[in-house]
N, C-alpha and C positions, 0 to 999 in steps of 0.2 A: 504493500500500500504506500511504503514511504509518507511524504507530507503533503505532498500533489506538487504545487509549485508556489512563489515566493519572493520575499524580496529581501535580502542581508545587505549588512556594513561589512565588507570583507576587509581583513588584514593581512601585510604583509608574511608569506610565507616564514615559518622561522620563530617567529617572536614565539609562541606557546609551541609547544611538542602535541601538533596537531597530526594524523593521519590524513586527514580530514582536510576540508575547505576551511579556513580558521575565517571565522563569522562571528558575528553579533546578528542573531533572527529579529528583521522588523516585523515579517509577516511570513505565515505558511498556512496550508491548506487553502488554498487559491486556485481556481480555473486561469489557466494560463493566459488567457485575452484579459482576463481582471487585475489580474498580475503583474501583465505591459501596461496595464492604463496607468494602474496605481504609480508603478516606475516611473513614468515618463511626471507622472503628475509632482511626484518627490522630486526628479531631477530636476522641474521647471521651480518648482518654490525651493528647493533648497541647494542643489546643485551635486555635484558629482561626489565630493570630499564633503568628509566628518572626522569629527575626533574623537576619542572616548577614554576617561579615564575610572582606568582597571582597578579593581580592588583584588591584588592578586595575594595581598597577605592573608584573606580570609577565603581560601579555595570553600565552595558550595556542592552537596552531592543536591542532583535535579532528581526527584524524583520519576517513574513511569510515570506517560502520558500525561504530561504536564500543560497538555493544550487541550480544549474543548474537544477537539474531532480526533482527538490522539487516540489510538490503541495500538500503537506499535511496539508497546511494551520493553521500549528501549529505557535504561537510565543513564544516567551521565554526571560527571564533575567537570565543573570549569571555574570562572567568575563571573563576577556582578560586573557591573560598571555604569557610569554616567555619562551617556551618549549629548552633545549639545542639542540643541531645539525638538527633544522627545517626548515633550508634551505637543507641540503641533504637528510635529508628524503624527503622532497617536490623533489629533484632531481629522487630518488627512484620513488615516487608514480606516477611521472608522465609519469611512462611509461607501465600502468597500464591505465585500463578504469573504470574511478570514479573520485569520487567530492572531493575532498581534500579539506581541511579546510584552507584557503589561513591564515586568522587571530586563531591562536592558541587561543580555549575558550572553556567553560566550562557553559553547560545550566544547572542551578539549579533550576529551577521551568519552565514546558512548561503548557500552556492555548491556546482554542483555540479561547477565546476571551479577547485582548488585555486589557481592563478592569479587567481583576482579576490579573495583572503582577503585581507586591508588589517589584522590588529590594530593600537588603538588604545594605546597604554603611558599611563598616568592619572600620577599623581606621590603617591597615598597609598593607604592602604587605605581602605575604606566600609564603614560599619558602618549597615546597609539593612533596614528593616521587610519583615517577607514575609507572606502569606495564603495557607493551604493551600487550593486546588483542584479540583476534578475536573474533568479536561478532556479531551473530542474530539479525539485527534490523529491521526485516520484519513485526513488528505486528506494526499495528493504535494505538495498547495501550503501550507508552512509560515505563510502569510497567512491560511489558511482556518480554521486551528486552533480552537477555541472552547473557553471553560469551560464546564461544566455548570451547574457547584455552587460 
């Protein structure tokens, strides 16, 4: 089922010990034409770049199915963070149909049993460039994920 499709702040490869696409989820469970509007709609009010600052000294385990239309029975550990103008984009997104990420975060390692979650505790905050997205998140295998756009 994966999360259908969506829109992330991506991060430069590297910074977290990701597998993965290293992301901050603005939206997921999106029909993909709703998806591009929304993008396009972020990219005209806010533009391409964001920043977010990481709260990597208190690593977070994410519960399964942490989103409304979730049952992919995935958990995960990552961090929290404070993404800038996340209140008007949550104004934006919410007139859209999709799971917005009410708390701005970043899953750095997903299992689908809570036993292999390992967070990492960092020793500062990170104050991290991001690129808005559109991305394929329709595959059960989080490796397979793609950007669009």
């Amino acid at each position: 089922m994966g999360y259908k499709y969506g829109v992330w702040y991506v991060y430069e490869k590297g910074i977290f010990p990701t597998k993965h696409i290293g992301h901050f989820t603005v939206t997921c469970f999106m029909e993909k034409e709703e998806a591009k509007k929304l993008y396009t709609e972020l990219l005209e009010k806010f533009g391409y770049k964001n920043v977010v600052n990481v709260d990597s000294i208190n690593p977070v385990i994410f519960e399964k199915n942490m989103y409304t239309h979730d049952n992919n029975n995935i958990c995960s550990w990552g961090y929290k963070g404070e993404i800038l103008n996340w209140n008007g984009i949550k104004n934006i997104c919410d007139k859209y149909a999709c799971n917005f990420s009410l708390i701005p975060h970043s899953s750095i390692e997903y299992s689908c049993d809570e036993n292999d979650i390992n967070p990492i505790k960092k020793i500062s905050y990170e104050l991290i460039d991001l690129e808005l997205k559109l991305v394929d998140i329709t595959s059960d295998n989080y490796l397979e994920w793609n950007i669009i756009a």
